[in-house]
C-alpha positions in Angstrom: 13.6 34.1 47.0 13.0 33.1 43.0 15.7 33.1 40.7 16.8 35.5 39.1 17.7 35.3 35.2 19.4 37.1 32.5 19.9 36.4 28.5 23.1 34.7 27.4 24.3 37.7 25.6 25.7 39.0 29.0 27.9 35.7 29.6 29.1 35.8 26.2 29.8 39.2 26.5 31.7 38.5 30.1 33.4 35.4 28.2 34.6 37.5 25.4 36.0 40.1 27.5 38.2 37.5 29.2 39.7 36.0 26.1 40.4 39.6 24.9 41.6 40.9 27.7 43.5 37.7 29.5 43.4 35.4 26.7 41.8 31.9 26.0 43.9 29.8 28.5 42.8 32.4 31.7 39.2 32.3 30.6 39.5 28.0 30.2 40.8 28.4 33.9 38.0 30.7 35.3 35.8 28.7 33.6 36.5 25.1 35.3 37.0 27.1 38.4 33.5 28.6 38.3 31.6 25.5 36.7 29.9 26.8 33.9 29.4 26.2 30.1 31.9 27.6 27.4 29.0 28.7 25.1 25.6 30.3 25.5 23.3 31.9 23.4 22.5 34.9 22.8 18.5 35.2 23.0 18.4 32.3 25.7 17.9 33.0 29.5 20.4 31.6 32.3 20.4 31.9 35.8 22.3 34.7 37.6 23.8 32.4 39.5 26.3 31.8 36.7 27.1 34.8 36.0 28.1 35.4 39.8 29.9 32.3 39.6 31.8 34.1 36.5 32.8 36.2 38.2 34.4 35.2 41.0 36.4 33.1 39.8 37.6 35.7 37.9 38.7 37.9 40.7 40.2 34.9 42.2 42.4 33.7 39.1 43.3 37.3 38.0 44.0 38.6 41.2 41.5 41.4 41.0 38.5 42.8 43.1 35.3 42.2 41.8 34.5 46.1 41.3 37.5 46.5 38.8 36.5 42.8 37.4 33.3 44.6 36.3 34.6 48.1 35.7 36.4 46.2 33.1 33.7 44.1 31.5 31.2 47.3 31.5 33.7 49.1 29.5 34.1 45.6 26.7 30.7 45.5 26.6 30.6 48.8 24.9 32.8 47.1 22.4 31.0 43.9 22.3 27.6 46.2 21.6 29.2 47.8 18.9 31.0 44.7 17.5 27.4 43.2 17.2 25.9 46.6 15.2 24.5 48.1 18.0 26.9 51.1 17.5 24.5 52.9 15.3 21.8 52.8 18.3 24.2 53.6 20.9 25.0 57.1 18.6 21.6 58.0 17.9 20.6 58.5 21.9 21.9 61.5 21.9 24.5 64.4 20.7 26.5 64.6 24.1 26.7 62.4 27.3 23.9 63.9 29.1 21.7 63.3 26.3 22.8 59.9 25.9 22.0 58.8 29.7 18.6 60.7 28.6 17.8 58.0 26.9 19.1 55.3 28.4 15.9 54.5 30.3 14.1 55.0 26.7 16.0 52.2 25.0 15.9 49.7 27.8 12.3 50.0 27.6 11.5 51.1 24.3 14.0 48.8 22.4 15.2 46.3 24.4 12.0 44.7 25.9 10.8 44.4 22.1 13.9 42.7 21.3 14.4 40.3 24.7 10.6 40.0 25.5 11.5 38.3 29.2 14.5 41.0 29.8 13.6 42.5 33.7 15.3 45.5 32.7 17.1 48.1 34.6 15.2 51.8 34.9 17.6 55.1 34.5 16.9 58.6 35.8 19.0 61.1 35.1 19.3 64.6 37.6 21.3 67.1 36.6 22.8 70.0 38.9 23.9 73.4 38.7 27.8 72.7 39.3 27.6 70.2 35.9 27.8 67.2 37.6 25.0 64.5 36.6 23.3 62.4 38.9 22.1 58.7 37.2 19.8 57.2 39.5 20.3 53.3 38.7 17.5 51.1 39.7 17.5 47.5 40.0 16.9 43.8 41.5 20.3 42.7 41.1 22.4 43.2 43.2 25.8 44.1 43.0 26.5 45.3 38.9 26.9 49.1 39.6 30.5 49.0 38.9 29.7 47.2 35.3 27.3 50.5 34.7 30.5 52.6 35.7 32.6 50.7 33.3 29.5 51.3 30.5 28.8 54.8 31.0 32.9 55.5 31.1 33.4 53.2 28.2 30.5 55.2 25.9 32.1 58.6 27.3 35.4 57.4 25.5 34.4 55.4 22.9 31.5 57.5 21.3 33.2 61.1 23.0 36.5 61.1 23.2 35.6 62.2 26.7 36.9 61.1 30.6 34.4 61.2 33.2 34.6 60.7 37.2 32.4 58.0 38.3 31.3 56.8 41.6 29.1 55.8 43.7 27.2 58.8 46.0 24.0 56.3 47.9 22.9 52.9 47.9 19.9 52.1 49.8 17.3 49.0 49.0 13.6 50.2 48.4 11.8 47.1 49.6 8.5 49.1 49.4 9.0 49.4 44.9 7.2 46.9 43.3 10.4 45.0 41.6 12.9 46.9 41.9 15.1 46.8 44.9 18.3 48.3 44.6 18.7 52.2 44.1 21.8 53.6 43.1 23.0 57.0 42.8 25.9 57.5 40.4 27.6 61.0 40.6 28.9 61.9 37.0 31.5 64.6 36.3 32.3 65.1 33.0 35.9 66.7 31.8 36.4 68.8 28.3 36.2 66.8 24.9 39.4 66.0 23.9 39.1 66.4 20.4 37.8 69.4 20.6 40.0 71.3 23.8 40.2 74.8 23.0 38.2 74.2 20.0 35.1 75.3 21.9 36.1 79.3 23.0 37.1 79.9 19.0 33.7 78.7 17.8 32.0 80.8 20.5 33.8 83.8 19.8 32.5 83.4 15.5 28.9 82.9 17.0 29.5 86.3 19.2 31.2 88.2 16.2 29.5 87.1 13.2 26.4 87.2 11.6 23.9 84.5 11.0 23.9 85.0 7.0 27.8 85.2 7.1 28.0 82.1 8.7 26.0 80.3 6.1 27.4 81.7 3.5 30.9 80.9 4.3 30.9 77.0 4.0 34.4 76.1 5.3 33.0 78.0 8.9 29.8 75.9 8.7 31.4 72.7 8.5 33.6 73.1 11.7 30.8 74.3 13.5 28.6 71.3 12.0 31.7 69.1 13.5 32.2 70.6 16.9 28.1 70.0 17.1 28.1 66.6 15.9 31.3 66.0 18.8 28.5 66.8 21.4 30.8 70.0 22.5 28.6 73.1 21.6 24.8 73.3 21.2 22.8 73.3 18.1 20.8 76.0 18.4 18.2 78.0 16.3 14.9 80.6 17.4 11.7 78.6 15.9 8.7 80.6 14.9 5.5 80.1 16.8 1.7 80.9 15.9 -0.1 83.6 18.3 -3.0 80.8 18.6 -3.6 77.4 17.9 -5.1 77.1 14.5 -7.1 73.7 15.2 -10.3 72.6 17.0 -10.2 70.6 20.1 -12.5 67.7 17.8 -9.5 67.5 14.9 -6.8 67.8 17.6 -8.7 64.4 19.5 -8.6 62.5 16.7 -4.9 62.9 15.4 -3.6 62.4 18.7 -6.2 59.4 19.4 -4.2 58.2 22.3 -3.1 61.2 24.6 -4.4 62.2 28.2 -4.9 65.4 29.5 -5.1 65.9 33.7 -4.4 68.5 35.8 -2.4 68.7 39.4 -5.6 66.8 41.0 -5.1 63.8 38.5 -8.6 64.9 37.1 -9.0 63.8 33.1 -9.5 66.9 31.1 -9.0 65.5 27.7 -9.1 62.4 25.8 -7.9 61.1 22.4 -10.8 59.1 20.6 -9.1 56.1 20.5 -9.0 56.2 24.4 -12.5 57.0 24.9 -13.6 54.2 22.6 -11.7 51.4 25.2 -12.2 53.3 28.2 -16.0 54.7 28.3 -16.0 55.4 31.5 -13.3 57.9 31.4 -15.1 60.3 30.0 -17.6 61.1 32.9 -17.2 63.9 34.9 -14.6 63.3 38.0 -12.6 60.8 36.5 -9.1 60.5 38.1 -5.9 58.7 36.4 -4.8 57.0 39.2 -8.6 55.3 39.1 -7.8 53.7 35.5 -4.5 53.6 35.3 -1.0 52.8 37.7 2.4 53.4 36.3 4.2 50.3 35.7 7.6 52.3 34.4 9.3 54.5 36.3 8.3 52.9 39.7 7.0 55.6 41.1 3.6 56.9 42.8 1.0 58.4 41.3 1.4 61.8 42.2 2.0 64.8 39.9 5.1 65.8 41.7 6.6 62.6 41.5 5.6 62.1 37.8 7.2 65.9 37.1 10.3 64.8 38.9 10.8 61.9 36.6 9.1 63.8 33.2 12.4 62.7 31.4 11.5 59.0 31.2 9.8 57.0 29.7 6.0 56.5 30.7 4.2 52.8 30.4 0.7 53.0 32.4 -1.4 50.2 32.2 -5.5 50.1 32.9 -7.1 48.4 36.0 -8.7 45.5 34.7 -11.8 46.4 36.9 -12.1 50.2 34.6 -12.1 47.7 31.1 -15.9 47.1 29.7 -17.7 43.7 30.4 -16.8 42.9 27.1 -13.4 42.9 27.2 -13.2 39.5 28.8 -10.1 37.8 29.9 -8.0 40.1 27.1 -5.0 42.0 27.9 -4.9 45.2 29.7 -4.3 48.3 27.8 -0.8 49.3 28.1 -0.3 52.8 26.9 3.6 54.3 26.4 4.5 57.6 25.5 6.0 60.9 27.0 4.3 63.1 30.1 4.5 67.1 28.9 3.9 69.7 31.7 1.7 72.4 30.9 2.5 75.3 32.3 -0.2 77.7 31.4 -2.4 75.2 32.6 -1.5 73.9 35.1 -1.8 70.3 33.6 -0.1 67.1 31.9 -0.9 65.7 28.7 0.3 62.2 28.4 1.5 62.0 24.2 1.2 58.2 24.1 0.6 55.1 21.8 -0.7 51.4 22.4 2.6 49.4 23.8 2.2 46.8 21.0 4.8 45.3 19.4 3.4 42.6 17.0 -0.1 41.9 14.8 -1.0 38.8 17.2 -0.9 41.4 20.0 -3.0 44.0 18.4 -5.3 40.9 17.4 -5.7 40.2 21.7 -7.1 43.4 22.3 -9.6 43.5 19.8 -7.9 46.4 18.4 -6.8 47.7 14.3 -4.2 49.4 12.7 -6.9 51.8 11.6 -6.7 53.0 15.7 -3.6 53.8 15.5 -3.0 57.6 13.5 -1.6 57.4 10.1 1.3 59.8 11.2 2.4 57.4 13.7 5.5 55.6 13.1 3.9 52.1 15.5 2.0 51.4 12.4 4.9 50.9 10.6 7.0 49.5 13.5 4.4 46.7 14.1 4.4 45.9 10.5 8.1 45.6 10.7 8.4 44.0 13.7 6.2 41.4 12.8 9.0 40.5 10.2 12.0 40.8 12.6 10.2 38.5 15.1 10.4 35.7 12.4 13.5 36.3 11.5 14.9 36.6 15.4 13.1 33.0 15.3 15.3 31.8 12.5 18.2 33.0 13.6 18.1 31.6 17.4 17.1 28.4 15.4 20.1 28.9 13.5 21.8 29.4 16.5 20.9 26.6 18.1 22.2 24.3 15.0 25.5 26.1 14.6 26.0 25.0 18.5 24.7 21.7 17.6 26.8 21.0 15.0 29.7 22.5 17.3 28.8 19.8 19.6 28.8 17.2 16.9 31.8 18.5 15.8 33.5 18.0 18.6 32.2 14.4 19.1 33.3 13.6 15.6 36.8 15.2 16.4 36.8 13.0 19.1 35.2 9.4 17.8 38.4 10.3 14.7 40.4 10.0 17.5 39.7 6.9 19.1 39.3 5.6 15.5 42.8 6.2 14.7 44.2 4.9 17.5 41.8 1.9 17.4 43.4 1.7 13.6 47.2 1.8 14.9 46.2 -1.0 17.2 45.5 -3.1 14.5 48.2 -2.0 11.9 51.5 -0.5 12.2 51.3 3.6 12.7 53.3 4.4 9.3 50.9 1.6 7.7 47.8 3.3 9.3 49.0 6.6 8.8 48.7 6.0 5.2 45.5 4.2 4.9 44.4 7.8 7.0 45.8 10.0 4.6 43.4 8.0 1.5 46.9 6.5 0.2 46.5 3.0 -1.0 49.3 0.5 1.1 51.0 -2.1 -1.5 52.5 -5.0 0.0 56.6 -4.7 0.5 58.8 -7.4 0.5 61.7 -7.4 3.7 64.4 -9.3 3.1 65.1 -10.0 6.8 62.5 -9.8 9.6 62.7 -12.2 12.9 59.1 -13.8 13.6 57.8 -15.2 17.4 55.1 -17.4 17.9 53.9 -18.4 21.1 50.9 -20.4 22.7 49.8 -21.9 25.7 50.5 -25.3 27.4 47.4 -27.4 27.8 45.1 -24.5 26.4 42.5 -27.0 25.6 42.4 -29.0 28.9 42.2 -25.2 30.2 39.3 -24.6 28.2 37.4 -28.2 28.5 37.8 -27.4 32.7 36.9 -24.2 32.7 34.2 -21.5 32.1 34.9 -19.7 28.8 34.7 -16.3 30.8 37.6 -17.9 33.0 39.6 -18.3 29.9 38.9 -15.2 28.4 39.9 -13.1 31.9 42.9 -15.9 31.8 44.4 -14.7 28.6 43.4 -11.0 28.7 45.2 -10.8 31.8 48.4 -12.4 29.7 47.9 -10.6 26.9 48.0 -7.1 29.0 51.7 -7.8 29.8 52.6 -9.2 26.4 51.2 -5.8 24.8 53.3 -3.7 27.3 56.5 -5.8 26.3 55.9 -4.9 23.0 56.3 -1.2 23.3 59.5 -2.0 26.1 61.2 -3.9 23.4 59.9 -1.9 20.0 58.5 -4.9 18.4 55.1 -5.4 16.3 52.6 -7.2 17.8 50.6 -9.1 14.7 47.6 -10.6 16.0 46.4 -13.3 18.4 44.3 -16.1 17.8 42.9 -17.9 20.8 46.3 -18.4 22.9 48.5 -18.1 19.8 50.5 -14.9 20.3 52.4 -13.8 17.4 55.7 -10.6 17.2 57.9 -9.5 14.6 60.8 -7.4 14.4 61.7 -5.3 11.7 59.2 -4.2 10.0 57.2 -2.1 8.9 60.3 0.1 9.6 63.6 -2.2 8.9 66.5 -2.3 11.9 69.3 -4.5 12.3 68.6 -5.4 15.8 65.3 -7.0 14.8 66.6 -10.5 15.9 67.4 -9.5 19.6 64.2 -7.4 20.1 62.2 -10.4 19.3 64.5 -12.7 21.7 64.6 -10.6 24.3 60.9 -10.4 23.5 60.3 -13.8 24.1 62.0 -14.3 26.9 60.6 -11.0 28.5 57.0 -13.5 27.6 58.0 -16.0 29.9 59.0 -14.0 32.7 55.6 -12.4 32.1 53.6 -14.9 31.8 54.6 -16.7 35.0 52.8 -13.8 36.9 49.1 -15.4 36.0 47.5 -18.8 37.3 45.8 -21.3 35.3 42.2 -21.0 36.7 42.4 -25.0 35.9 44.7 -25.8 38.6 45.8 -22.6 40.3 49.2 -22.6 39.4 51.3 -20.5 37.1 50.8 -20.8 33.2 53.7 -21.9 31.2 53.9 -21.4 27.3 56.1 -22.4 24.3 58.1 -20.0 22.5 59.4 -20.0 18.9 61.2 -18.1 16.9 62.8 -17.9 13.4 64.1 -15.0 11.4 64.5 -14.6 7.3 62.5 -12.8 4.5 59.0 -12.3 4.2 56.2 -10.0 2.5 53.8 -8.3 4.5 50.6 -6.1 3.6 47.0 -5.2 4.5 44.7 -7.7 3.9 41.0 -6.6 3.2 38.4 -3.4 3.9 35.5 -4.0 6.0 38.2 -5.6 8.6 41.7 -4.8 7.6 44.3 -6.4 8.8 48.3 -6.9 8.4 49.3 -9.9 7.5 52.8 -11.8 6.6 53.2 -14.0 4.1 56.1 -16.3 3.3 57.9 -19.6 4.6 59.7 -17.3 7.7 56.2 -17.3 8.4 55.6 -21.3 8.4 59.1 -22.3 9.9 58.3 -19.6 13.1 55.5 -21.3 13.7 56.9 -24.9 13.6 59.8 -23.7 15.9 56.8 -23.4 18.9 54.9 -25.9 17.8 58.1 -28.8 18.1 59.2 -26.1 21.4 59.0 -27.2 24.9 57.3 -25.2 27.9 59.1 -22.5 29.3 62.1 -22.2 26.9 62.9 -19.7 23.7 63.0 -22.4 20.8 65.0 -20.9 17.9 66.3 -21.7 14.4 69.6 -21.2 12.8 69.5 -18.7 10.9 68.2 -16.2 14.8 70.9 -18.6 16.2 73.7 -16.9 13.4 72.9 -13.6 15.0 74.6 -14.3 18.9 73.0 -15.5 21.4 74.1 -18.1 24.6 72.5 -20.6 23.6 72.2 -24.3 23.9 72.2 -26.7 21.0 68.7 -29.0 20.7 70.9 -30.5 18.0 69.0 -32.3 14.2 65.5 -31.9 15.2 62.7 -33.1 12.7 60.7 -30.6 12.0 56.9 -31.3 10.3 57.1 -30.2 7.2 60.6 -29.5 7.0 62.7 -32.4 7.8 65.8 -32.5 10.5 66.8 -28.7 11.2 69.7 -28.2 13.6 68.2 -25.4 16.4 68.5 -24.0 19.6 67.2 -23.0 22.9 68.2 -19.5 24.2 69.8 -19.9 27.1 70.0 -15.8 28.7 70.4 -12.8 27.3 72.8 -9.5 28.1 69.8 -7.8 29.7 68.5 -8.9 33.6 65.1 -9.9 34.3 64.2 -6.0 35.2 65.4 -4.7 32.1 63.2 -7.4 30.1 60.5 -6.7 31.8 60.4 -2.7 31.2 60.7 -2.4 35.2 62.8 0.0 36.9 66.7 -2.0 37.7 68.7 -1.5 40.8 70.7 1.2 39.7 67.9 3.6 38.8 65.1 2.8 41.7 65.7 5.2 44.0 
């Protein structure tokens, strides 16, 4: 079995009835559940198969059968139509709801098609019986959307009205022997009293019973509620039109204004012709000539038989020539497709077919070799080819138009996200109140702190690692290291500067000042050995050890550059950090004084010389309040379980 496939304008409809109705979280839901998109457009075709999808997952999530799922969505869609401005068409079907289903068939075929060339649109018929109800024969190939009519017929009742109707299903039977069309549907229709007009109705009857034609004119507050009670579809318009006792035309002018009509009688044998027809179809003209010869019905699906065309003489008619009846000369052009209205004559005994090329555009009048001058002056296709031809280029522009807005979307959305990942890619290489600023367009001066503690570290025998080993070793080496360094930093709230080769480099208290800078960093670096004796030199397979140094005291700190910004310290804190881990030993905190001051156990190194800065009394840190658990960020005994 082929796909079946349906324009976009249904899903978005189905999507917009779910955020109105559920809201935009539900739909989100159904929407992963089912699989599908989150946009569509409108003049675009999609598979079925997502709309089934659609729905299901809808019943599923709200907890609803499918038949009130798409009772539901028939009766949005009315709302969706006349959100979009189709309101205005939807009115002008007809004065009353039987009028209105009338027609239904007309604007499928008559509008719709135009509009979405590729639509495989539904076909109407509409019975009516003595008792009032209405019978709407619904014919399709897909299978399973009767209750969305139900919600569309009930939601056009109300919305264009004011009435309530009884709706349901009466038959369903396939008709594998139609020539598309497989499902028929018969949808019983009762129709209750208007309720803006209940009890409205007897009181206008009664002034048509008691009162005069001329009175009634004449008294304009009268002709205005009777103009409104007729426009509400609740009493007929009605007047007695005035007939000639005999046509006052030959059958040679009558031909030629009506260029396209068909006359045949009961036996399908052509009586008449309209010139225009005779002019494409020679052959029609001789003696014996029988419709069904030159012609088959392509809309309604039905035989070629008189009854059957007088049983469906409320629809629309398309018939299209056999291409075996067209002249030689025709060639490989299109068929004739004639549309119009089938008229029994009583008197007759016959059917005249009022009809009109089904044309929609100059390129298609251009295929079959045929001129506006064919078509009579009094008929409005003239015009509606003319103005079509305009429409079509605009429909172009706007699907184009469309197709950028969701493209931009798209880009949007990718822009959103790449600001994302740049912003966090920024707070990785500056503190988040520094890049916060630098977002907001805000230029960043450089701020002086008058006490900050600074860590250095580095590796022990980096460079034999690197003169024994490949350089992807080393760089797997100390990206493994540098992992658990980083997710120290955030366990003891310090800011992690840069790194340069092995060189690791932390400070506390800053950007944002604290008086606990001091032990954050400590505890930092001694979290760093802890750390650090989880990874193997790939050298000689056993663990890494690294130096440590720390030193605390003012500094000045600011962002350095544009193409590469970075956030840099400045100052002799800076200098003296890093000679405390250069003159440091493996696997020990090395600290100076002035970190010392702040209380740590420590254990005295005693007058060290220092490069640069002479003999300087420090210290090694010794442990710390915290265990090895809680420097580490892990979970401690207490709290496992």
């Amino acid at each position: 079995m082929s796909h079946v496939f349906q324009y976009g304008v249904i899903n978005l409809a189905f999507r917009g009835y779910l955020v109105a109705t559920y809201g935009e979280e539900k739909w989100e839901n159904i929407r992963q559940l089912a699989g599908v998109e989150d946009s569509y457009f409108m003049n675009t075709s999609y598979d079925d198969a997502i709309m089934e999808k659609m729905i299901m997952a809808a019943s599923r999530i709200l907890g609803l059968d499918d038949s009130t799922v798409l009772q539901q969505y028939g009766e949005y869609f009315i709302d969706f139509c006349m959100e979009a401005g189709y309101d205005a068409i939807l009115r002008a079907l007809g004065g009353n709801l039987q009028d209105m289903l009338d027609n239904l068939d007309y604007m499928h075929y008559g509008y719709l098609t135009i509009t979405y060339t590729e639509m495989n649109a539904p076909s109407f018929q509409v019975e009516r019986r003595q008792d009032g109800e209405i019978l709407l024969h619904y014919y399709t190939d897909r299978k399973g959307y009767a209750d969305m009519v139900i919600g569309q017929v009930r939601g056009c009742a109300k919305k264009f009205f004011n009435t309530d109707i009884d709706m349901k299903i009466v038959s369903q039977r396939y008709e594998e022997d139609r020539s598309a069309k497989r499902e028929h549907i018969v949808l019983s229709i009762k129709e209750t009293v208007c309720k803006r007009t209940k009890g409205r109705g007897r009181k206008i009857k009664r002034r048509f019973t008691n009162e005069t034609v001329n009175a009634r004119l004449l008294a304009l507050d009268r002709w205005s509620s009777i103009r409104d009670a007729v426009m509400d579809g609740c009493v007929p318009e009605t007047f007695d039109a005035v007939y000639p006792e005999q046509l006052l035309m030959d059958s040679k002018t009558f031909c030629e204004i009506l260029p396209f009509h068909i006359m045949f009688d009961e036996e399908l044998h052509v009586k008449q012709l309209g010139t225009v027809v005779q002019k494409y179809l020679p052959a029609v003209r001789f003696p014996g000539a029988r419709m069904d010869f030159f012609f088959h019905i392509l809309h309604p699906e039905i035989p070629f038989y008189i009854e059957h065309i007088r049983t469906s003489i409320s629809s629309q008619f398309i018939l299209e020539t056999r291409r075996e009846k067209m002249p030689s000369s025709w060639g490989g052009r299109p068929t004739l497709i004639l549309r119009g209205q089938m008229i029994w004559l009583s008197q007759h005994q016959c059917m005249v077919f009022m009809c009109s090329p089904k044309v929609t555009s100059l390129s298609e009048l251009e295929e079959m070799n045929m001129h506006l001058s064919d078509i009579a002056l009094h008929d409005v296709l003239r015009d509606f080819v003319l103005l079509n031809q305009q429409r079509q280029a605009e429909a172009e522009l706007s699907k184009q138009l469309e197709m950028k807005k969701e493209e931009l979307r798209g880009m949007s959305d990718a822009l959103k996200a790449m600001q994302k990942k740049t912003e966090k890619l920024l707070e990785t290489m500056l503190p988040r109140p520094v890049a916060e600023q630098l977002r907001d367009g805000k230029k960043v001066e450089a701020a002086s702190y008058d006490e900050v503690t600074i860590l250095f570290s580095d590796v022990v025998t980096f460079t034999n690692i690197c003169s024994e080993c490949k350089p992807t070793q080393v760089v797997t080496m100390l990206n493994e290291m540098y992992m658990r360094f980083d997710r120290l930093t955030t366990v003891h709230d310090v800011y992690k500067v840069e790194t340069i080769g092995d060189a690791y480099m932390v400070t506390g208290g800053l950007p944002i000042p604290t008086r606990t800078h001091a032990e954050r960093v400590v505890n930092m670096g001694l979290a760093m050995h802890l750390a650090a004796a989880n990874v193997k030199s790939p050298a000689t397979g056993k663990i890494l050890q690294i130096r440590v140094g720390i030193h605390s005291g003012p500094t000045v700190a600011g962002v350095v550059g544009e193409k590469m910004p970075r956030y840099c310290l400045f100052g002799d804190t800076v200098n003296t950090a890093s000679r405390m881990e250069s003159h440091g030993i493996p696997g020990k905190v090395h600290i100076s004084m002035k970190t010392y001051k702040r209380g740590f156990v420590c254990a005295s190194r005693g007058p060290t010389e220092i490069k640069g800065k002479g003999l300087m009394n420090t210290y090694f840190v010794e442990s710390s309040a915290a265990t090895n658990n809680q420097l580490l960020g892990l979970p401690t005994d207490s709290t496992a379980g």
